[in-house]
N, C-alpha and C positions, 0 to 999 in steps of 0.2 A: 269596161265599156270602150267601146273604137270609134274611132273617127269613120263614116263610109263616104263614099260618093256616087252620086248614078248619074249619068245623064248620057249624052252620046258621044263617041270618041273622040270627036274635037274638044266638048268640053272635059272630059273626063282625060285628057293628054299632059297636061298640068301639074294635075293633083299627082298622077303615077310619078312624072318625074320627080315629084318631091319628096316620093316616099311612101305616097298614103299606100296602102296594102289593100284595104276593099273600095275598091273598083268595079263599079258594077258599069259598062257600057251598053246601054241596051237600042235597038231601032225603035223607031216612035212607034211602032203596034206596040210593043213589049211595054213599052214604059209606065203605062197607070198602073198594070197590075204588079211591079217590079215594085214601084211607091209603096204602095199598100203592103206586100210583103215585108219590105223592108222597115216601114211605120212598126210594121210588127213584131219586130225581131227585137228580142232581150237586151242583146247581146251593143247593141249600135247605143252609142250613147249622142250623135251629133251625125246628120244626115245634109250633107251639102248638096243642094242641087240648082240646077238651070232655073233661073227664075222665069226665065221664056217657054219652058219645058211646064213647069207650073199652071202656066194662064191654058194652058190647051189641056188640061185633065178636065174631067166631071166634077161641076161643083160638091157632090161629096166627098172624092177623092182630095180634093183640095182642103175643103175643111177639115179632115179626117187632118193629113198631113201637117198643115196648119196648127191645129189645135194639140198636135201631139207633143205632150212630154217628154217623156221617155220613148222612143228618142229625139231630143230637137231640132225641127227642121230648119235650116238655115238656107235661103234663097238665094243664091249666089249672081249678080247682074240684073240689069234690065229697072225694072225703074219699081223695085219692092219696097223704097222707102230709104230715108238715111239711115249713115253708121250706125248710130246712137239708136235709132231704135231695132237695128239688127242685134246688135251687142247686147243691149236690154233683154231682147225676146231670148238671145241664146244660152244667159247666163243667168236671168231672173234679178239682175240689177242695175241701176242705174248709173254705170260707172262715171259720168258727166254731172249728174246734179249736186248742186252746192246747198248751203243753207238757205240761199234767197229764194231758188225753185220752189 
């Protein structure tokens, strides 16, 4: 499974220089149905995207994304919530909670 990325070339400028290898830049027409392909794909095991890019899809697109497993979407910016519960949603645990939690 790969790491991918979508979002538009500013944000997707980044991730390339780091290495990531799927790179998907796409313009705002393109982008919901790019999502949902991508949601789709076997192959993606962790989907980083624009969290601002997010709030502007169709609420199904969004829950689809959201809710998906395989591959995990991770929101990258913008105000989707703190670390802890990014880390939570992308890994299925709580690497923060102690026994008092």
């Amino acid at each position: 499974m790969e790491f991918a990325v979508l979002g538009s070339e500013e944000f997707v400028l980044g991730f390339r220089l780091a290495g990531i290898r799927r790179i998907y830049a796409v313009r705002p027409a393109e982008y919901e149905q790019k999502l949902l392909d991508l949601v789709s794909d076997p192959t993606i095991g962790i989907l980083a995207i624009n969290a601002a890019d997010l709030s502007k899809t169709s609420p199904n697109s969004r829950k689809k994304a959201m809710e998906s497993i395989s591959p995990v979407v991770v929101p990258v910016g913008g105000e989707e919530g703190d670390l802890r519960e990014k880390v939570k949603r992308a890994i299925g645990v709580d690497l923060y909670k102690t026994e008092r939690d």
